[in-house]
C-alpha positions as CSV (number, residue, x, y, z in Angstrom):
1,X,-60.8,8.8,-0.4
2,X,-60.0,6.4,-3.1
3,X,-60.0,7.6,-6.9
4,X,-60.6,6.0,-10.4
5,X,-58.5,6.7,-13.8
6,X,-60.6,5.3,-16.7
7,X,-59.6,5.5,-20.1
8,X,-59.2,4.2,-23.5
9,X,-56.1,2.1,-24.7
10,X,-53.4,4.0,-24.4
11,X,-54.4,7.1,-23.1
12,X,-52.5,7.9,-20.6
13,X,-53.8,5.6,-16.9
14,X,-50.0,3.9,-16.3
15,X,-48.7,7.2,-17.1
16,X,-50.1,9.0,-15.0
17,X,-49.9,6.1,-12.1
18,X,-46.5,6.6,-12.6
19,X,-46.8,9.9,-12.1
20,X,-48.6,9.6,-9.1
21,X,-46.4,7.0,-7.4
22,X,-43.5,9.6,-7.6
23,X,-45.0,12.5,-6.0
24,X,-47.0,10.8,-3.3
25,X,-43.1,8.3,-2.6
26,X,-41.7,12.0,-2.4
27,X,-44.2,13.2,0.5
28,X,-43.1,10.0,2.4
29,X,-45.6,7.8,2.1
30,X,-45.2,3.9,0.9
31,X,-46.3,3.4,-2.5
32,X,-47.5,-0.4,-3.5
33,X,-48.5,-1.5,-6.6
34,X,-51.0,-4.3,-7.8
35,X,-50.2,-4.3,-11.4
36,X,-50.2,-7.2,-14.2
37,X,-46.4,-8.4,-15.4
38,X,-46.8,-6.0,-18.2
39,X,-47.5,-2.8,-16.5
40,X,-44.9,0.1,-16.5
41,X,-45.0,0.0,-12.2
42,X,-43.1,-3.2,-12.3
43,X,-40.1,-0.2,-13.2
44,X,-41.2,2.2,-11.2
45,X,-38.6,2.6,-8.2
46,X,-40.9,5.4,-6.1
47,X,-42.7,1.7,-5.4
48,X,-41.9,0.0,-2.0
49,X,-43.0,-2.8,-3.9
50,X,-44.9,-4.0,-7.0
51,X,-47.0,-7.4,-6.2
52,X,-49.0,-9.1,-9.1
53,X,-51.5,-10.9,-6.2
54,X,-54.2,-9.3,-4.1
55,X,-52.7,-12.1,-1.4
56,X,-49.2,-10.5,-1.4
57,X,-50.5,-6.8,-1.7
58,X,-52.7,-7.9,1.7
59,X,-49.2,-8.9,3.0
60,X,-47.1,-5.5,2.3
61,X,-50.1,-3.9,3.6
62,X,-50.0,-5.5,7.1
63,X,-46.3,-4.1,7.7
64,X,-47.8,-0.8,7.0
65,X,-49.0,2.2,9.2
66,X,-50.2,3.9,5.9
67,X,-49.8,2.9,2.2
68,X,-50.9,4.7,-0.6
69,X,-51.6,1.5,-3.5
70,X,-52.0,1.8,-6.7
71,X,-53.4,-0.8,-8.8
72,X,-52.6,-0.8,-12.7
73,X,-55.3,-2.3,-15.4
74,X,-57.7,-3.2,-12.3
75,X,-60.1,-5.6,-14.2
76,X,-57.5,-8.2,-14.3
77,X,-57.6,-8.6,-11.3
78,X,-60.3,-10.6,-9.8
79,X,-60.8,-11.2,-6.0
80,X,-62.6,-14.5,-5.5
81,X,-61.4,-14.7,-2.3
82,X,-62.4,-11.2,-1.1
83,X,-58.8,-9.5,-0.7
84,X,-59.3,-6.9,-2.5
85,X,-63.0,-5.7,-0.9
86,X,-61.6,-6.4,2.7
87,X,-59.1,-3.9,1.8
88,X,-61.1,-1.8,1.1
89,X,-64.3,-2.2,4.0
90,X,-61.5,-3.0,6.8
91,X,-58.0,-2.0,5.6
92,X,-55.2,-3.5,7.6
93,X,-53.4,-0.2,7.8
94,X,-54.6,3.7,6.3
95,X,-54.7,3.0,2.6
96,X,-55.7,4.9,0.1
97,X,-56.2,2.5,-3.6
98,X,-56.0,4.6,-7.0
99,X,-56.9,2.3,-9.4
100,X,-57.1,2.4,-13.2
101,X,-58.4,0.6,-16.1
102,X,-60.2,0.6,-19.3
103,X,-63.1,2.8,-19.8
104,X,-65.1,-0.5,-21.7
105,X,-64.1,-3.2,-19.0
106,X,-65.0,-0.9,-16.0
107,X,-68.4,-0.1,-17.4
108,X,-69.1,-3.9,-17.8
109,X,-67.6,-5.1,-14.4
110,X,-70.8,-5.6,-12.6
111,X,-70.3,-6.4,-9.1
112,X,-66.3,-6.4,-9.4
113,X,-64.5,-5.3,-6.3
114,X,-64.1,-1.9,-8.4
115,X,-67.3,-0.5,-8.1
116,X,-67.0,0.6,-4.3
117,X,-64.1,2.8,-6.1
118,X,-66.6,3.9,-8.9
119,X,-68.9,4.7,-5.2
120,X,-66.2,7.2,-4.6
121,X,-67.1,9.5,-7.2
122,X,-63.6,10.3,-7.3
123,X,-61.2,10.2,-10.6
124,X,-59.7,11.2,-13.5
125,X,-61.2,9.9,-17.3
126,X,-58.7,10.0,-20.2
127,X,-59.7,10.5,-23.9
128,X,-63.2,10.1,-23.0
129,X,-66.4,9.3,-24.6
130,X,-69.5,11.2,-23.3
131,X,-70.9,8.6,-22.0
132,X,-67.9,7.9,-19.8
133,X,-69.2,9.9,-17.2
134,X,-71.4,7.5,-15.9
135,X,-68.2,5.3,-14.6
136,X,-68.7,8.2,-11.5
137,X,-72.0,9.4,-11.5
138,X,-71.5,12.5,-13.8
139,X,-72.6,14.1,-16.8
140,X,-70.0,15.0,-19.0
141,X,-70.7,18.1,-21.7
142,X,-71.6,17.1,-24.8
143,X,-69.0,18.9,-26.7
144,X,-65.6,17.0,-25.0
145,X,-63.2,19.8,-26.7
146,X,-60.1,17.9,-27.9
147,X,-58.8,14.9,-26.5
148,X,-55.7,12.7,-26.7
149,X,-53.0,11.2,-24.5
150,X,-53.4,12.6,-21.0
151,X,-55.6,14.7,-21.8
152,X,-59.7,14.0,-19.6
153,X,-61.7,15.4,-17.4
154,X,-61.4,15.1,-13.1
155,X,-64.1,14.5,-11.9
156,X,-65.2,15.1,-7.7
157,X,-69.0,14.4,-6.9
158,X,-71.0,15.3,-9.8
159,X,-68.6,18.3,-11.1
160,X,-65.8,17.8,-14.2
161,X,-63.5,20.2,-14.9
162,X,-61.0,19.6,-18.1
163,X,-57.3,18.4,-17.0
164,X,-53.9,17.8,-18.4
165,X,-52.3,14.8,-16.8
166,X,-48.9,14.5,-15.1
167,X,-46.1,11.9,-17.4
168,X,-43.2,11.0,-15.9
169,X,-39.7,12.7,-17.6
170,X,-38.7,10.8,-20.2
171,X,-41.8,9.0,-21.4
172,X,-42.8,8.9,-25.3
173,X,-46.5,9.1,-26.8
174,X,-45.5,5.1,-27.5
175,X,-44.9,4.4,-23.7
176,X,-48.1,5.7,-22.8
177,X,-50.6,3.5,-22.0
């Protein structure tokens, strides 16, 4: 199943891809990240790599049996030549993507490759707004409770429940993003 974390500026998504990426590189599995030069991943060492092209994330892929790959500020990413969806609709190895990305720029990206993960239903949104739920085909409650860095709401089908995300040791409110 592949998952969605949505949020604000700064509220938490690298974070908690970082986060991610450790545990899963600790249960064995290969780690990849698709991430812009100014994401946090390109530090991370739980990766097995960090690739900045849907063409050389298709390549680490193909050396794979499985791959976990996580994809860091997932608009920027465009996939004119179809990488990214063939990835997804016929994988090259068992993958599983965990992308994230701005609450705003998802909800506009109309026919982006991201909206088979949106399909999932599967995520976690950060600092939302109410209307956030939408991004994954649920309904939020109207009262949020209080929000900040890391804190959302995971969402599974059409159920929320409140959450605390994971940091990685060592990471400031300022590193968050």
């Amino acid at each position: 199943e592949h998952a969605l974390i949505a949020g604000r500026v700064r509220s938490g998504k690298s974070s908690m891809l970082q986060a991610i990426a450790r545990l899963v590189s600790a249960s064995g599995l290969a780690v990849i990240g698709l991430a812009p030069p100014h994401s946090p991943l390109h530090g991370e060492r739980s990766c097995a790599a960090v690739v900045q092209t849907p063409a050389e994330l298709v390549t680490h892929l193909e050396r794979c049996e499985q791959a976990v790959v996580l994809v860091d500020d997932a608009t920027s990413f465009t996939d004119l030549d179809g990488a990214l969806q063939a990835i997804l609709s016929q994988p090259p190895c068992v993958v599983t993507m965990i992308v994230a990305g701005r609450t705003d720029r998802l909800g506009k990206a109309f026919g982006h490759w991201t909206q088979t993960i949106r399909e999932s239903r599967v995520g976690v949104l950060l600092n939302p707004d109410i209307l956030d739920g939408d991004l994954l085909g649920c309904q939020l409650p109207s009262r949020l409770g209080a929000t900040g860095v890391g804190r959302g709401w995971i969402v599974n089908g059409t159920e929320a429940q409140r959450c605390q995300a994971a940091t990685v040791q060592g990471t400031t409110p300022a590193d968050i993003g």
